[in-house]
C-alpha positions as CSV (number, residue, x, y, z in Angstrom):
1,X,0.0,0.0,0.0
2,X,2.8,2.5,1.0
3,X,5.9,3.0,-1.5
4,X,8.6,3.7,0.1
5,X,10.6,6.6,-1.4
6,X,14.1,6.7,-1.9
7,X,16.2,9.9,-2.5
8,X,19.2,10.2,-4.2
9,X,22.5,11.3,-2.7
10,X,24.8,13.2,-4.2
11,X,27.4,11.0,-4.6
12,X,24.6,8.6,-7.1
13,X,23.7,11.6,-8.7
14,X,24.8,12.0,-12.3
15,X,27.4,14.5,-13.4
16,X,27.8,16.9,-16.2
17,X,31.3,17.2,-17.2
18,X,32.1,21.4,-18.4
19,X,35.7,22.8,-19.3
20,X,36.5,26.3,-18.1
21,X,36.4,29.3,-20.4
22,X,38.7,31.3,-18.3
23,X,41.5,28.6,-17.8
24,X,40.8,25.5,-19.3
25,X,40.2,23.3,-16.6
26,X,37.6,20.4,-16.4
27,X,35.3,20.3,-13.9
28,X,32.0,18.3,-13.2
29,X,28.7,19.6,-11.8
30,X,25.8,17.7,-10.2
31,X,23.2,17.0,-12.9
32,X,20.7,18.4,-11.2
33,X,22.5,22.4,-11.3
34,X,19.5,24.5,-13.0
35,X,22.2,27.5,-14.6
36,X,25.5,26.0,-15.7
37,X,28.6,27.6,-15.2
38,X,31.1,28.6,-18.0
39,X,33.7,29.1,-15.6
40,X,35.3,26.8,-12.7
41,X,34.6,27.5,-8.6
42,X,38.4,29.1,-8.6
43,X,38.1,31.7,-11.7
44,X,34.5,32.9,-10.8
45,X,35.7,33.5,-7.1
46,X,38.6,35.4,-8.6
47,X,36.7,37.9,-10.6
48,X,34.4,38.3,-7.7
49,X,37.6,39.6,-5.9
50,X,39.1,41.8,-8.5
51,X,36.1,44.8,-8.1
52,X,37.7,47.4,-5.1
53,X,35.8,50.3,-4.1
54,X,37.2,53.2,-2.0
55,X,35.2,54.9,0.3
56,X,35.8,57.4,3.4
57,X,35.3,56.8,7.1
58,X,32.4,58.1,8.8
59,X,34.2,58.5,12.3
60,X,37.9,59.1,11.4
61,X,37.6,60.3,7.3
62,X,40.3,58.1,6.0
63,X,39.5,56.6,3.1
64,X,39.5,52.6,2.8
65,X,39.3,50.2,0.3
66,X,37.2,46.8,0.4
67,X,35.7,44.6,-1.9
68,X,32.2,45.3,-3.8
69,X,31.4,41.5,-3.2
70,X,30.5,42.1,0.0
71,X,26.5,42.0,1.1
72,X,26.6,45.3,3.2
73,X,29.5,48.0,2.7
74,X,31.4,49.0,5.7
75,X,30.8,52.6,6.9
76,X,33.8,52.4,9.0
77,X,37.6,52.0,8.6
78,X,38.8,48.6,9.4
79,X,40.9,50.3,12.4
80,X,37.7,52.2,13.7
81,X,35.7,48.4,13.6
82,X,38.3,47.3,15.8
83,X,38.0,49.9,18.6
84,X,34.1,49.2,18.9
């Protein structure tokens, strides 16, 4: 009366095999990825990290650089965030 359901793990998942625009390399994805990459895990985090933006400090106004990546920009020098 009752079927029992099995789910998959990843490791008997299928994989898709891509080669990198950017360098190259091959790498595999899990089959089940909705938006394939063109690019490996180590390129795309390396263009995330290339955008800088410089901005000045609310409490002491020396400028500061960080990277646009990040969820919420800093309002504060990195030496000001360590005296609160």
């Amino acid at each position: 009366m009752w079927k029992k359901l099995t789910l998959k793990l990843r490791t008997q998942q299928g994989s898709i095999t891509r080669t990198c625009k950017n360098c190259g390399k091959i790498f595999t994805l899990p089959e089940n990825v909705q938006a394939w990459p063109d690019t490996c895990q180590a390129c795309r985090a390396k263009l995330r990290q290339t955008e800088t933006v410089t901005r000045r400090c609310r409490s002491c106004g020396e400028s500061f650089t960080f990277p646009s990546a990040l969820r919420h920009w800093p309002k504060l020098c990195p030496a000001c965030r360590g005296r609160r």
